[in-house]
C-alpha positions in Angstrom: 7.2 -37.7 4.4 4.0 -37.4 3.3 3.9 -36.7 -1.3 3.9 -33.5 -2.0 5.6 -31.6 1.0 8.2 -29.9 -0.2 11.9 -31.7 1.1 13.6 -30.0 4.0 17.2 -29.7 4.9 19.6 -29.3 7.5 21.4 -26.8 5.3 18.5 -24.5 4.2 15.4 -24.1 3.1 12.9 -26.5 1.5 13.3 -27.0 -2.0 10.3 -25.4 -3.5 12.1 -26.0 -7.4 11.7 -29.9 -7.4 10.3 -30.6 -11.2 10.4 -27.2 -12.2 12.1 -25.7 -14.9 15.2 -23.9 -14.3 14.7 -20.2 -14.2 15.4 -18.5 -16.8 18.4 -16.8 -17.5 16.7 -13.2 -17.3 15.7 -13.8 -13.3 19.2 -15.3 -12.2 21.1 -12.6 -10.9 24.8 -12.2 -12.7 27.2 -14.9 -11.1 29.9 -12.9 -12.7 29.2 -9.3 -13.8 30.2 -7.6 -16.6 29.9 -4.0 -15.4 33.5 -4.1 -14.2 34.4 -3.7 -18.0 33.5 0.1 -17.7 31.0 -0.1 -20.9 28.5 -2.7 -22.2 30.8 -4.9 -25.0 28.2 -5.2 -28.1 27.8 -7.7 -30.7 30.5 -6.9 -33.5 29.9 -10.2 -35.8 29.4 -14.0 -36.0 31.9 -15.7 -37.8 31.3 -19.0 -40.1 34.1 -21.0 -40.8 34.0 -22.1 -44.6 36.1 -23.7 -47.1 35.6 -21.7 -49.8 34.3 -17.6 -49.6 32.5 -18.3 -53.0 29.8 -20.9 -51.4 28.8 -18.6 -48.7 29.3 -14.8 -50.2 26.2 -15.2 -52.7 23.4 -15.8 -50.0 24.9 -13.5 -47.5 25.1 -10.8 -50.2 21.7 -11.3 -50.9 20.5 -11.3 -47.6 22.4 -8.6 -45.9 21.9 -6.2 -49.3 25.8 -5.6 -48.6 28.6 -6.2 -50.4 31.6 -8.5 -49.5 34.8 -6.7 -48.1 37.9 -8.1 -50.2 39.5 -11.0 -48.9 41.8 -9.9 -46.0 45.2 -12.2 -45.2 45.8 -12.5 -41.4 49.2 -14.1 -41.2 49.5 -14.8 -37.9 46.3 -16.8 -37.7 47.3 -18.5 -40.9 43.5 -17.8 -42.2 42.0 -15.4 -44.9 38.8 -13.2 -43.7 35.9 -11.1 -45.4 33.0 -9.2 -43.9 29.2 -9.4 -45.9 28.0 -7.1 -43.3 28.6 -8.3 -40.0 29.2 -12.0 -40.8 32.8 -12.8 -40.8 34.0 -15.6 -43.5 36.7 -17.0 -42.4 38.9 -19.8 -44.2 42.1 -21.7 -43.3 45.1 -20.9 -45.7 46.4 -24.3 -44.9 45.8 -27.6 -42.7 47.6 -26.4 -39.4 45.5 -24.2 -37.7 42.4 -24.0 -35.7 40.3 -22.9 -38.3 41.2 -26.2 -40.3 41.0 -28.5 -37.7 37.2 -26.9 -36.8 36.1 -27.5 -40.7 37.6 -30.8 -40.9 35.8 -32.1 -37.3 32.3 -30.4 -38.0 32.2 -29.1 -41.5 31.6 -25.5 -42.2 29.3 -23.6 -40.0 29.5 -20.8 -36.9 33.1 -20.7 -35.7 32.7 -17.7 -33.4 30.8 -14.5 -32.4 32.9 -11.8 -31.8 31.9 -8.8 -28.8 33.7 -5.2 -29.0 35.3 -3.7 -25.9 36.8 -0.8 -25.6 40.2 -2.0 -24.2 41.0 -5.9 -25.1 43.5 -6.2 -22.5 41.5 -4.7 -19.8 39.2 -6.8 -20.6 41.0 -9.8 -20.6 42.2 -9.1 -17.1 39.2 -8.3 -15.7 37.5 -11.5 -17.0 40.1 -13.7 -16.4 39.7 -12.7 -12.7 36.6 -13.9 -12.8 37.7 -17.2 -13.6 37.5 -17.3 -17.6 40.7 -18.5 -19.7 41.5 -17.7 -23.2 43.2 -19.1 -25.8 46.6 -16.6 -25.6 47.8 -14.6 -22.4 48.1 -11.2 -24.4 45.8 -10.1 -27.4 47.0 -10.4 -31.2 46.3 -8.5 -33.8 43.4 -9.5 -36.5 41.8 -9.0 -38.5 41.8 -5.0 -40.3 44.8 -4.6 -37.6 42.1 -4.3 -34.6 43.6 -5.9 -31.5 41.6 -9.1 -30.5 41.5 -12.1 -27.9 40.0 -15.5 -27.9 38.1 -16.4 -24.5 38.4 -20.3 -24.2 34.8 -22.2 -25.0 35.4 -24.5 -22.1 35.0 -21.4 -20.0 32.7 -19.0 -22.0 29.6 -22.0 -22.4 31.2 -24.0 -25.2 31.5 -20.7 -27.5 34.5 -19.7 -28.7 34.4 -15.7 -28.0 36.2 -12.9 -29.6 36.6 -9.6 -28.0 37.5 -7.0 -30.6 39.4 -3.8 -29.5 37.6 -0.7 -30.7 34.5 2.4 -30.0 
């Protein structure tokens, strides 16, 4: 084949891509759609794991021009959560969780980011038809008693992804 002639197939088309960059993601059209979930989830917050609220709350304070929420036990999680603005702090109240386990492999730094849907559990099914997997079958309760599930990372592009029941 003479260079430059684009390669031909017995399956398709020639492949006009070779050596070009991948699309981006803007152009692709949606392999799995979200519109099924009724509304557009938005951003609630970003949470950064931490050892300590007092090495984070200072800058975030400054930056965000709002104050810290008071620390918030969630049990169940076995962590202890505050909100300066829409970054979540969150800290391990002992060695056996997942939030302890994340700090001791990579140190303190962007745990999660955390979308809010209207219906958590309506939202879990629908994704989960679509092939994505989280880390519980039903949601939990978290934080500031909203009702919340964790999608898995291995299915949501190494992320670990909240969805946080609210309007």
């Amino acid at each position: 084949m003479p260079p430059g002639e684009p390669e031909t197939s017995a399956e398709g088309p020639p492949d006009d891509t070779a050596g070009l960059p991948p699309e981006p993601l803007a152009a692709r059209p949606p392999e799995r759609s979200a519109a099924a979930l009724a509304e557009t989830p938005t951003l609630d917050h970003a949470a950064i794991a931490v050892r300590s609220f007092d090495d984070a709350v200072p800058l975030l304070e400054q930056l965000s021009g709002a104050p810290a929420t008071r620390p918030e036990r969630v049990e169940s999680q076995g962590v202890e959560i505050c909100f300066v603005g829409n970054v979540e702090l969150i800290r391990p109240l002992g060695p056996d969780n997942g939030v302890a386990r994340f700090l001791d492999r990579r140190g303190p730094g962007l745990h999660h980011i955390a979308y809010r849907v209207p219906d958590v559990e309506r939202a879990m099914k629908l994704l989960a038809a679509q092939g994505y997997r989280f880390t519980s079958e039903a949601p939990m309760t978290g934080a500031r008693g909203h009702r919340i599930a964790f999608m898995h990372p291995r299915t949501a592009g190494g992320v670990l992804v909240e969805l946080v029941e609210g309007d």
